[in-house]
C-alpha positions in Angstrom: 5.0 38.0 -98.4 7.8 35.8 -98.8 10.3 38.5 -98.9 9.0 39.9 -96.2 9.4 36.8 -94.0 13.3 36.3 -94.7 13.5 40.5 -93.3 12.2 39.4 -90.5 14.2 36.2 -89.5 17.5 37.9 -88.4 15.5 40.5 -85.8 14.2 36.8 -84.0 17.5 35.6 -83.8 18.7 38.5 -82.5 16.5 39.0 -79.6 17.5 35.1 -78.8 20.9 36.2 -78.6 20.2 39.2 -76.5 18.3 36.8 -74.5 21.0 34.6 -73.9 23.5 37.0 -73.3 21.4 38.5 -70.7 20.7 34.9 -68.7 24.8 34.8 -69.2 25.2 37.7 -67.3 22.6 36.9 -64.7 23.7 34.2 -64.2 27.4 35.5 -63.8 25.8 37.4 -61.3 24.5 35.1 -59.1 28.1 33.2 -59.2 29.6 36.5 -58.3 27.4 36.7 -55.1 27.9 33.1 -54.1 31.2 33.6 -54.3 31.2 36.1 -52.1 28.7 34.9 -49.6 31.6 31.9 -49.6 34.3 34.5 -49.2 32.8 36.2 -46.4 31.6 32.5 -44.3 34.8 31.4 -45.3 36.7 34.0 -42.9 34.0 33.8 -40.1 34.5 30.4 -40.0 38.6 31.1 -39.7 38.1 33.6 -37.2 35.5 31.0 -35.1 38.4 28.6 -36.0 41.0 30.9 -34.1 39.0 31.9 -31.8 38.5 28.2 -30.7 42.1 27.3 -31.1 42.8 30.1 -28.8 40.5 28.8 -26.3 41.7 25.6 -26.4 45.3 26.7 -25.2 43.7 29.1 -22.9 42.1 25.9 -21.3 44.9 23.7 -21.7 47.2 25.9 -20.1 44.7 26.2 -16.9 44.3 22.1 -17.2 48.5 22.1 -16.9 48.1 24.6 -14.1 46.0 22.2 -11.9 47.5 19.4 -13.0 50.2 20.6 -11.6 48.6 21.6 -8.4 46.8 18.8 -8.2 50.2 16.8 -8.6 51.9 19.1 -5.8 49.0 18.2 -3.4 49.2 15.0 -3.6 52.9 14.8 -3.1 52.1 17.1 0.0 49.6 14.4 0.9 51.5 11.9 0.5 54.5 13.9 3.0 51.7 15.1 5.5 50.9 10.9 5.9 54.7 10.2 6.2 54.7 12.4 8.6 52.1 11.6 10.8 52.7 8.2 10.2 56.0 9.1 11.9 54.6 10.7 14.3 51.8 8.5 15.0 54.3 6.0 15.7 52.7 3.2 17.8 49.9 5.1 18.2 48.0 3.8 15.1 47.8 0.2 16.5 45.9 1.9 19.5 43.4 3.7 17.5 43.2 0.5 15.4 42.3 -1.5 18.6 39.9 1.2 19.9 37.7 0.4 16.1 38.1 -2.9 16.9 37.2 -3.1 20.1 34.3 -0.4 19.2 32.9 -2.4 17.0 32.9 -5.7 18.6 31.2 -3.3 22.0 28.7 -2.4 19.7 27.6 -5.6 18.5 27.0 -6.5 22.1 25.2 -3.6 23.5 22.8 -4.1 20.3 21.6 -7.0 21.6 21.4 -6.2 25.5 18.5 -5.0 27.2 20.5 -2.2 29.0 20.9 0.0 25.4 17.2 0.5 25.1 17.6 2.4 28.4 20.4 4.3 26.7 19.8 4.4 22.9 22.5 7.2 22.0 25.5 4.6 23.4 25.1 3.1 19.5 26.0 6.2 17.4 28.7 7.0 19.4 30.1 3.4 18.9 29.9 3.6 15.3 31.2 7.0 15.5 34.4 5.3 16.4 34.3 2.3 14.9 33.6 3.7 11.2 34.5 7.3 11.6 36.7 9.0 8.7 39.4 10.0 11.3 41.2 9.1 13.8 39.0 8.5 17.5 39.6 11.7 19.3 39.9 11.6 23.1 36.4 12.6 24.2 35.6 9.4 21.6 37.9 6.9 23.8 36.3 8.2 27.2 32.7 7.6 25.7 34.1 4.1 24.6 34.8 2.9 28.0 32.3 4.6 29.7 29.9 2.7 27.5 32.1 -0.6 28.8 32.1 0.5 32.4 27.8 1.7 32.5 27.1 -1.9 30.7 29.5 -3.9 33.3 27.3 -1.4 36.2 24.1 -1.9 34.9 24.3 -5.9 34.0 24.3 -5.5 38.7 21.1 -3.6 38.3 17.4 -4.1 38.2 16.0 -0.7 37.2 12.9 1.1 35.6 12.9 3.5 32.6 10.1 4.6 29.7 10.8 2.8 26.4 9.8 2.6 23.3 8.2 -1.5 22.7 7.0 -3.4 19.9 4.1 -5.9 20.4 3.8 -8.6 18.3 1.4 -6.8 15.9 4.3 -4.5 15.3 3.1 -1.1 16.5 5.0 0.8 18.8 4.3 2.5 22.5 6.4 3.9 25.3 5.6 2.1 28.6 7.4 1.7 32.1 9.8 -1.1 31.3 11.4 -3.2 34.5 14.6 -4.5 33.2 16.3 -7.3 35.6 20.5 -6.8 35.3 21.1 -7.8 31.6 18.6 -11.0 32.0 15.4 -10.2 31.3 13.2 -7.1 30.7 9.2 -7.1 30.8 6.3 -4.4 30.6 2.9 -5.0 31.5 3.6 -8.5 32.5 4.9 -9.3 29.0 8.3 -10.8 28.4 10.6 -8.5 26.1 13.2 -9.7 23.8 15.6 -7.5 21.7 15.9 -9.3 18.6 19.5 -9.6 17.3 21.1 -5.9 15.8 17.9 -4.6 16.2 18.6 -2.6 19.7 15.1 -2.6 20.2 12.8 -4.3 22.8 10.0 -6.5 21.3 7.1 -8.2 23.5 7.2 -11.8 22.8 4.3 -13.0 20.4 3.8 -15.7 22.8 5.0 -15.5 26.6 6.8 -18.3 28.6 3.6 -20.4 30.6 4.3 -22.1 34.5 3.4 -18.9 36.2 6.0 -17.1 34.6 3.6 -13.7 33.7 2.7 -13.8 37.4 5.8 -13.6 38.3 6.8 -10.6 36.0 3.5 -8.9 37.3 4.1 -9.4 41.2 7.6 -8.3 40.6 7.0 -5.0 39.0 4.4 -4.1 41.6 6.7 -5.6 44.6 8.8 -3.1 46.8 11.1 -5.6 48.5 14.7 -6.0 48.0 14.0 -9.7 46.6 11.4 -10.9 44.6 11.2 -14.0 42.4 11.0 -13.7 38.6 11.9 -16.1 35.6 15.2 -14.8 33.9 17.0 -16.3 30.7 21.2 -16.2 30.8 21.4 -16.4 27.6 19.9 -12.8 27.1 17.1 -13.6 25.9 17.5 -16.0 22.8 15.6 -18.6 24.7 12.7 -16.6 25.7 12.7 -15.9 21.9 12.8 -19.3 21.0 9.4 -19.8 22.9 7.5 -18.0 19.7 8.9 -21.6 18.0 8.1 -23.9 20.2 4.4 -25.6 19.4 1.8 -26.3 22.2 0.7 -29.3 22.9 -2.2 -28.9 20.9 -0.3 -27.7 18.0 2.2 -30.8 18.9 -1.4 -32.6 18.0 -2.2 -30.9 15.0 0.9 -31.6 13.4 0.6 -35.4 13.1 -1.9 -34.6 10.9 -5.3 -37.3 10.2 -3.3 -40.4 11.7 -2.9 -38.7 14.7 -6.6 -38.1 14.8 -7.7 -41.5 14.4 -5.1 -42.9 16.7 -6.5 -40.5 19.4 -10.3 -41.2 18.5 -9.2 -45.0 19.5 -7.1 -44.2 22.3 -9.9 -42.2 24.0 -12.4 -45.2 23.4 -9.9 -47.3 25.1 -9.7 -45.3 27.5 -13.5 -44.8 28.3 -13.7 -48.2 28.0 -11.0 -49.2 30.6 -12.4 -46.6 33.1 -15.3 -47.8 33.3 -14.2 -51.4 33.3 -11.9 -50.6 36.4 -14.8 -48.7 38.2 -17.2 -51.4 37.4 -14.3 -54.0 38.9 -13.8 -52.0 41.8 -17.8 -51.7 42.8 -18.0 -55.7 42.3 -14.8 -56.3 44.8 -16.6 -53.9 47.7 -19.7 -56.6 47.2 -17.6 -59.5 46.8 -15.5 -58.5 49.9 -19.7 -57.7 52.0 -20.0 -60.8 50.6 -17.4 -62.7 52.3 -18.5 -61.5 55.9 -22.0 -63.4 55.4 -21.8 -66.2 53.1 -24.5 -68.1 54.8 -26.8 -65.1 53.5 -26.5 -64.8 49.9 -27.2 -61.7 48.1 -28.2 -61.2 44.2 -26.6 -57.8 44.0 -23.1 -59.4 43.6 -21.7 -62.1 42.0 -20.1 -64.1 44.7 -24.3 -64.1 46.4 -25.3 -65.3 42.8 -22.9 -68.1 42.9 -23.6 -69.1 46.7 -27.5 -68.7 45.6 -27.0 -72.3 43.7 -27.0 -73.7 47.4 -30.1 -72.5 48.5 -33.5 -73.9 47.5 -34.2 -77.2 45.6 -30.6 -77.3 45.0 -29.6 -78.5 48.8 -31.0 -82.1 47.6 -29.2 -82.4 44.1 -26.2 -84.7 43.9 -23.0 -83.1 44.3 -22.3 -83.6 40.7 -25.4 -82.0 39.8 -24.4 -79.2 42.2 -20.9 -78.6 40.8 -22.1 -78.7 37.5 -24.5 -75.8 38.6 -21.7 -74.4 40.4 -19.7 -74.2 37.1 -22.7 -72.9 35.5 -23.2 -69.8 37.9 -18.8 -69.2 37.8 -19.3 -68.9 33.7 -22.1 -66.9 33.8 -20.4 -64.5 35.9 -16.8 -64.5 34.5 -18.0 -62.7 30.5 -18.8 -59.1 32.4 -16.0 -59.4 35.0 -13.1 -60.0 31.9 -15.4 -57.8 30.0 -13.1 -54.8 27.7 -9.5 -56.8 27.7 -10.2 -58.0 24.5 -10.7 -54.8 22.6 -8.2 -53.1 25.1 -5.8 -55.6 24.4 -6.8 -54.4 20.7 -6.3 -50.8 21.0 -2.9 -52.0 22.5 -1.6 -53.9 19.5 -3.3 -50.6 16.9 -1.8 -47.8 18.6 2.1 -48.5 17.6 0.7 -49.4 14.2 -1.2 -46.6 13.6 2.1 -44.5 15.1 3.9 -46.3 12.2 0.9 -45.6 9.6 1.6 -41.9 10.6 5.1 -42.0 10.4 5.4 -43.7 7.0 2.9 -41.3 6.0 5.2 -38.5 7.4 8.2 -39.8 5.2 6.5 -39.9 2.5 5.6 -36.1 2.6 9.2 -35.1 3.6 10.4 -37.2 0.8 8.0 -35.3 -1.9 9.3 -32.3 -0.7 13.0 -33.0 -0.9 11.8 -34.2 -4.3 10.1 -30.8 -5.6 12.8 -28.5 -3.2 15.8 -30.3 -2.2 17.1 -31.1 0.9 18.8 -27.5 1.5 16.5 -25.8 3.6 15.9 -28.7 6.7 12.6 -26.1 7.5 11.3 -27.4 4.8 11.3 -31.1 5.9 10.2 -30.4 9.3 6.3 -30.5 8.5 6.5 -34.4 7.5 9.5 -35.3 10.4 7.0 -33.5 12.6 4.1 -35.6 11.4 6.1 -38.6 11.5 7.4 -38.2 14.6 4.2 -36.8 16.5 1.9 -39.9 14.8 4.9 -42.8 16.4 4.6 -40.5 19.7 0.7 -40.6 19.7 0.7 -44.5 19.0 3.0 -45.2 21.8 1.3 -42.9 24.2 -1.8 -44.8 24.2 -0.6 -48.2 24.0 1.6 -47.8 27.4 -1.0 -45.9 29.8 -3.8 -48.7 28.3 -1.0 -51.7 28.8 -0.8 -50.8 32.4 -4.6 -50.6 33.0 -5.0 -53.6 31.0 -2.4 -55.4 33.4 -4.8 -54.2 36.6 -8.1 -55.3 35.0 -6.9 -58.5 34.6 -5.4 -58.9 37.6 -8.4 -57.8 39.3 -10.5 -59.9 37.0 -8.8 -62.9 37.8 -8.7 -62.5 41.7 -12.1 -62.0 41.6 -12.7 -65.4 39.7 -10.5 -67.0 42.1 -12.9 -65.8 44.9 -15.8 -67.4 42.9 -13.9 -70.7 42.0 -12.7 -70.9 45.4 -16.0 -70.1 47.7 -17.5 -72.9 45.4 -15.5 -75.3 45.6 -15.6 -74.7 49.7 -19.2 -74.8 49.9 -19.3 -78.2 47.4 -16.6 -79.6 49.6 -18.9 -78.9 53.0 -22.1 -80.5 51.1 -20.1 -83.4 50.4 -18.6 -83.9 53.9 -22.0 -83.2 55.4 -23.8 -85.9 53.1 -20.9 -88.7 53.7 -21.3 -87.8 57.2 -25.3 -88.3 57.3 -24.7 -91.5 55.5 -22.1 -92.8 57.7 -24.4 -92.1 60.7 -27.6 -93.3 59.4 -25.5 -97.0 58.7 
């Protein structure tokens, strides 16, 4: 068995070898075909390589070619502006003038109430004034035509069909009477053309006086002459109307001092109406009075006064009677002076107040220069405005109610002196008539 084992060995080793030498030459193989696979790429990739390379000069060679033309074109450019320049001569500072003077036209017919009329006058403007080329000679006619139709028109009242904006920003075409270069209106609504706009826009809140009447009876009117509001400066103040506060908004903007100063000022008011009425109705008695003292009347003060005579009083002493006389004056005097006081009062509070208001007002502007500085002046108007409105307020009662306070107590006191003074007669006449009964009886 042994022997038989060792016989074997060598035919294993053999068939390891054989192995070997056959994965040798496989593998031999498989180099031989890479190779070759990296042969074969290896030229494709030179003949891509050439190919490309050959491109590359055929595209360089057309980029020198237009280079080249490119060059000469500019050069011929370049000669074709000498020459025109040269040509042009002073030309150039004529077309220059026409832009110029296209332009600045422009601006103004944007803003006139003549372009609406004739919208296509802008485009041709800026044709001129921003065109690529130089203004041909149709384009200088249509620039001063466009001069000479706005210096015609601006002589002119006429009608047309535009295209308005109301204040809530939708559009319509209505009949539009336009009044030289002054004024335009439709339906009795002032137009404005807001500034670049070229378009007409119905003010969002139309002049007041009877101006809308106006506008109304001179659209309908067929007379050579009619009377109508109109604005020289082409509208911009009829546009300033939309900024300009009522008086009630005027009101509003003082804010709660203006409130109360106005709750007072009424009350003085009421007060001193009725104070002067009340005045006036007691001088008509007084005065009735006057005609017929002997006959004394309770339905006026003067009677009450002259009532002390009658009665058990004809046989007091006359310092009893002027003591009763004195009586009847003071009893009288509280409701003819009645009011000053507390007018005199609603005097002296109405500039304060004012000044409560406008501290109050300065205080607000202040806190908003504080939180947005002081570079927008819109923003400061709220407080200024409540500052100023709340010192306006104050003084506005305080004058009317200083005047009527002055008349009260003028009639007040005249009408006093009429008491003190019919007294003081009628004392004087008992008096005389008692020294005179004396003197006789001795």
């Amino acid at each position: 068995m042994a022997g038989t084992a060792r016989a074997q060995t060598p035919s294993g080793l053999d068939q390891l070898l054989k192995q070997v030498q056959e994965s040798a030459q496989q593998t031999s193989k498989l180099n031989q075909e890479r190779e070759a696979r990296f042969l074969k790429n290896k030229s494709e990739q030179a003949a891509l390589l050439a190919k490309a390379e050959a491109e590359l000069a055929a595209v360089e060679g057309r980029v020198a070619g237009v280079k080249g033309r490119f060059d000469a074109s500019q050069r011929e450019i370049a000669a074709l502006k000498a020459q025109l320049g040269s040509r042009a001569g002073d030309y150039t500072q004529v077309y220059a003038a026409a832009r110029q003077s296209a332009g600045d036209l422009r601006g103004i017919l944007a803003d006139s109430y003549i372009n609406p009329q004739y919208p296509k006058r802008l485009a041709l403007l800026d044709g001129i004034a921003k065109g690529p080329a130089l203004p041909s000679i149709n384009q200088l006619e249509s620039l001063w035509l466009s001069l000479q139709q706005e210096i015609t028109e601006q002589g002119k009242s006429a009608r047309f069909t535009a295209e308005v904006v109301d204040p809530l920003g939708a559009k319509a075409k209505v009949e539009v009477v336009r009044v030289g270069a002054f004024t335009a209106f439709a339906d009795g609504d002032y137009l404005a053309v807001p500034q670049g706009s070229g378009e007409l826009r119905a003010l969002s809140r139309q002049p007041g006086g009877g101006a809308q009447g106006l506008a109304e009876d001179f659209a309908e009117s067929d007379d050579a002459f009619a009377p109508i509001l109109i604005d020289p400066t082409r509208g911009a103040l009829l546009a300033l109307q939309v900024d300009r506060p009522t008086l009630t908004e005027r009101i509003h903007q003082g804010g709660w001092p203006g409130y109360v100063i106005l709750v007072v000022g009424l009350l003085g008011f009421l007060l001193a109406v009725y104070q002067l009425q009340f005045l006036l109705r007691v001088d008509l008695g007084v005065r009735a009075q006057l005609a017929d003292p002997r006959n004394p009347r309770p339905d006026n003060p003067l009677g009450r006064v002259l009532t002390v005579f009658k009665g058990d009083n004809e046989k007091h002493d006359p310092e009893v009677l002027e003591l009763r006389l004195s009586e009847a004056v003071l009893k009288e005097t509280p409701a003819i002076e009645r009011g000053q006081q507390i007018i005199r009062l609603v005097i002296a509070a109405g500039p304060l107040l004012g000044l409560l208001g406008t501290v109050a007002g300065m205080i607000e502007t202040f806190q908003v220069i504080m939180e947005a500085g002081a570079g927008d002046p819109k923003l400061m108007a709220g407080g200024i405005s409540k500052a100023m409105i709340a010192t306006v307020l104050g003084l506005g009662i305080a004058i009317p109610l200083l005047f009527i306070n002055a008349v009260l107590a003028s009639r007040s006191r005249a009408l006093i002196q009429i008491l003190d003074e019919q007294s003081a007669g009628l004392l004087a006449e008992r008096i005389e008539a008692q020294q005179t009964g004396a003197l006789s009886r001795a």
